[in-house]
N, C-alpha and C positions, 0 to 999 in steps of 0.2 A: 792522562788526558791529551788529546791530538791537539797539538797546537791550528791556531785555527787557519795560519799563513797555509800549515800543509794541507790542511781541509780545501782549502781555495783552491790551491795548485792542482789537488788531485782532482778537484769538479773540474777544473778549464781544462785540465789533459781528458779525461772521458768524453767530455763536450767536443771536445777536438777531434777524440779519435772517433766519434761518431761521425762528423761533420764529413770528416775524409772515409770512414766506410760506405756512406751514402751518395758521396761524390764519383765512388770508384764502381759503386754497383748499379747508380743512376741506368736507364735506359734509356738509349735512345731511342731516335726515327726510326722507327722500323725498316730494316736492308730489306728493300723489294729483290730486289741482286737473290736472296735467300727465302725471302716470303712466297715468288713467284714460279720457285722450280715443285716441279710435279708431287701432288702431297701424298707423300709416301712415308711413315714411320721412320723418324729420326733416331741414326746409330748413334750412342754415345763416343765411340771411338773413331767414329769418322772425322779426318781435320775437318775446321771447317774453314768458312773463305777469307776473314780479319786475317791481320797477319801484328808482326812486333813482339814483344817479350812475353805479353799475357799469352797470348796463342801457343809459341815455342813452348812454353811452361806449362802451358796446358793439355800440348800435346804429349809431352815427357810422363806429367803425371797420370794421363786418362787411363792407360794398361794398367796399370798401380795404385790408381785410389777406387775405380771403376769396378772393382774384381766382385763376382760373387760373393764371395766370401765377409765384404764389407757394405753387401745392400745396404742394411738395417744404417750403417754409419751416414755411406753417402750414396741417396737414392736424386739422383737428377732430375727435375720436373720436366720432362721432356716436351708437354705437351705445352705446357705455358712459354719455354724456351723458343718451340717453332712458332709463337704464335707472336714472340716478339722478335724473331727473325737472330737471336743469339747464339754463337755456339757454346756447348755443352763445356768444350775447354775455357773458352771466358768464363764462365762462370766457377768451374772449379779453382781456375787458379786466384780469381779474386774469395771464395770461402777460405783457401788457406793460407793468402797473402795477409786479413783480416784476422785468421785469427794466429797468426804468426804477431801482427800487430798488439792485439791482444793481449797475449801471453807477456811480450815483454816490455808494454804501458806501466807494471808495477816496478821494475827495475828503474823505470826511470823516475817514477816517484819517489823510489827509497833513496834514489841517489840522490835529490833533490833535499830533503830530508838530511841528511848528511850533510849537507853544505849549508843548512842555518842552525847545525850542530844538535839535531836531533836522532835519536834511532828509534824504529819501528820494529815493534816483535815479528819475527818471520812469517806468524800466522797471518798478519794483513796482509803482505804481500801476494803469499799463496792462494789468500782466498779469493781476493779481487782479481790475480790472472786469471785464475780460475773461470773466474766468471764474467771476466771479460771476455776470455777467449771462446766460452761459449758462445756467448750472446754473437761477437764478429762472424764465429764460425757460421749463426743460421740467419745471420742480416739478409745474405744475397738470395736466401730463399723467403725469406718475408717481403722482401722488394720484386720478384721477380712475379712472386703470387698475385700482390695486390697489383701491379704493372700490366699483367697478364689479364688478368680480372675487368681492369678500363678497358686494353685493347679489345677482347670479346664483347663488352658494353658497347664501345663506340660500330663493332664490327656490324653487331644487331642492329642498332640504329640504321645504318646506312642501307643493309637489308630491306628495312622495313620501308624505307624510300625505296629502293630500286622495284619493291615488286609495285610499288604505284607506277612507277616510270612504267613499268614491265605490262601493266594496265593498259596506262595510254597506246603505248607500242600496238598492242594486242588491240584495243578498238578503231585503231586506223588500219585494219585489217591485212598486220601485217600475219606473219607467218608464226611460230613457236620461237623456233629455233632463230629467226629474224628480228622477234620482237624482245628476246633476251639478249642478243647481240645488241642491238640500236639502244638498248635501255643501259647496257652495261657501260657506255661512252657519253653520255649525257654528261657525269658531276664527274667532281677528280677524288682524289684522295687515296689512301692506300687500299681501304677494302673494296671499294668499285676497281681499282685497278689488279685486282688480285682476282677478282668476279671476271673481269675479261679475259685478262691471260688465261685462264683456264677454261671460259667457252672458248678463246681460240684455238687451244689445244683439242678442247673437243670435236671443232670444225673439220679439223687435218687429222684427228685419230679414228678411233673405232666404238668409241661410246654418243654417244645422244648426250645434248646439252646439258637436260635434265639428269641424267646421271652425273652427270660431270661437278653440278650445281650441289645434289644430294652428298656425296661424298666430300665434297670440297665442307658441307655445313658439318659433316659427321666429324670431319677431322680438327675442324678448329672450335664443335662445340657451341655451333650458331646454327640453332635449329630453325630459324625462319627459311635458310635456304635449302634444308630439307624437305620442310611443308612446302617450297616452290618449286621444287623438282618435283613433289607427289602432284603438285596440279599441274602443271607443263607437262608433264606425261599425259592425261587426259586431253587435255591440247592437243597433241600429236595426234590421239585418236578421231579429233574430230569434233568434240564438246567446247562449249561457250564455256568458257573461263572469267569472262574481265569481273561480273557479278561477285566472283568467287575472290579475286585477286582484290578489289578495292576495298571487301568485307576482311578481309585478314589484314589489311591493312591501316584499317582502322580500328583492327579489333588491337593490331602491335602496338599503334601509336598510342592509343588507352594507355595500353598496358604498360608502357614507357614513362607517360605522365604519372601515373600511379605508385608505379620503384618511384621516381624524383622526388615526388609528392613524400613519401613514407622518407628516401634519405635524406631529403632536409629537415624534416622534422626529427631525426634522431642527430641531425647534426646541431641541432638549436635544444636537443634534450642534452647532447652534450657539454653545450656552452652555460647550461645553468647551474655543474656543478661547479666550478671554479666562483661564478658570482657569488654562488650560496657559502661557499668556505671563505671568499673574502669576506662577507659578511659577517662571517660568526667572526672572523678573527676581528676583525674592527669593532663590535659590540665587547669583546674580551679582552681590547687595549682602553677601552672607557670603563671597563667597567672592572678590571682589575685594583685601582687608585682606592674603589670603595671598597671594595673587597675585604682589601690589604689591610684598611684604617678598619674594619670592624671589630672588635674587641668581646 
């Protein structure tokens, strides 16, 4: 039987080494430095622009852990990664710095174990690296997902305003390409600011705004600025739009309310299992005493 001092120890080191995997693969702000250059298909073995230990290490490892031959092992979500401005090296060297942690969390249990004069058969040890090291190894891609997942939520949203702005612009009669430009400078934040940079790219390049718009929604997976490139192109030829722009805009803002709608109510379906099991268990500390005495 585990003594239960090393049951304790070993919950507070798991707890711990979660606290510091989640600490290490947090995301932050988004590097506009990164989010604002030209969206073009991110190479896994391109440095990228962080610099300090994680980088260095992560450039050493990219040729080596990156290879063909290891897709199935380590497949890098490249699209979520650009979408929160990360590189590819950050992130691998925090999967194997985690489960480097991992692997050797049961050593220090055992050794702990040893010092209030107990010994554990080998097989706890092994199994818990084991699976500790799992678990570390795919934290930074379960964080990155669900990270990645917000930033296109919020990216939508801000979408779904700009083409109203995009609206107003367009009944003050201004021009297309004008009234995407005047509407892209109105709010702040990082997706309106990643919406400009790239009409002003387009201004000084060789594509039309609306290309510019449609591509930019394909790459980061934000269909609203796709469907505003498909009507700002009609704009260009001449046709009344704003009708068409304030109706999609209310048709997104719905539809926005409605996802909210649905996850809060599965986050309030969530909160009823924990009441429901504290409940049983409290019905089964009063009512055990009787239980016990029945004969």
């Amino acid at each position: 039987m585990i003594n239960p001092a090393v049951f304790l120890l070993a919950l507070l080191l798991g707890a711990g080494l979660l606290l510091v995997g989640r600490a290490l693969v947090r995301p932050s702000t988004p590097d506009l430095s990164i989010l604002l250059r030209p969206s073009t298909p991110a190479s896994p073995t391109l440095p990228g622009s962080a610099s300090g230990w994680e980088m260095r290490v992560g450039r050493w490892l990219a040729p080596r852990m990156l290879h063909p031959r290891l897709r199935l092992l380590v497949r890098p979500p490249l699209d979520d990664l650009k979408v929160l401005g990360r590189p590819v090296e950050l992130w691998l060297t925090q999967k194997i710095v985690l489960a480097v942690i991992g692997l050797a969390a049961p050593t220090l249990v055992t050794a702990a174990a040893g010092l209030v004069g107990l010994s554990l058969p080998i097989a706890i040890p092994l199994v818990v690296a084991l699976a500790a090291g799992v678990m570390l190894f795919l934290l930074p891609d379960w964080v990155v997902r669900d990270a990645a997942t917000d930033a296109r939520r919020e990216f939508r949203h801000a979408a779904a305003i700009y083409i109203g702005w995009v609206a107003q612009a367009r009944s003050a009669a201004g021009g297309p390409a004008e009234s995407l430009e005047r509407a892209a400078v109105v709010g702040q934040g990082w997706a309106l600011t990643l919406i400009n940079r790239a009409l002003v790219r387009a201004r000084y390049g060789t594509q039309s705004p609306w290309e510019v718009l449609a591509a930019l929604g394909r790459d980061y997976q934000v269909s609203q600025l796709t469907d505003l490139g498909g009507i700002m192109s009609t704009a260009g030829a001449g046709a009344s739009v704003y009708d068409t722009l304030v109706s999609k805009q209310q048709a997104l803002l719905a539809a926005e309310l409605t996802e909210e709608k649905a996850r809060a109510n599965e986050r309030s379906e969530r909160m009823d299992f924990p009441v429901v099991v504290l409940l049983i268990t409290f019905v089964l500390l009063l009512g055990y005493p009787l239980l016990a005495n029945i004969r």
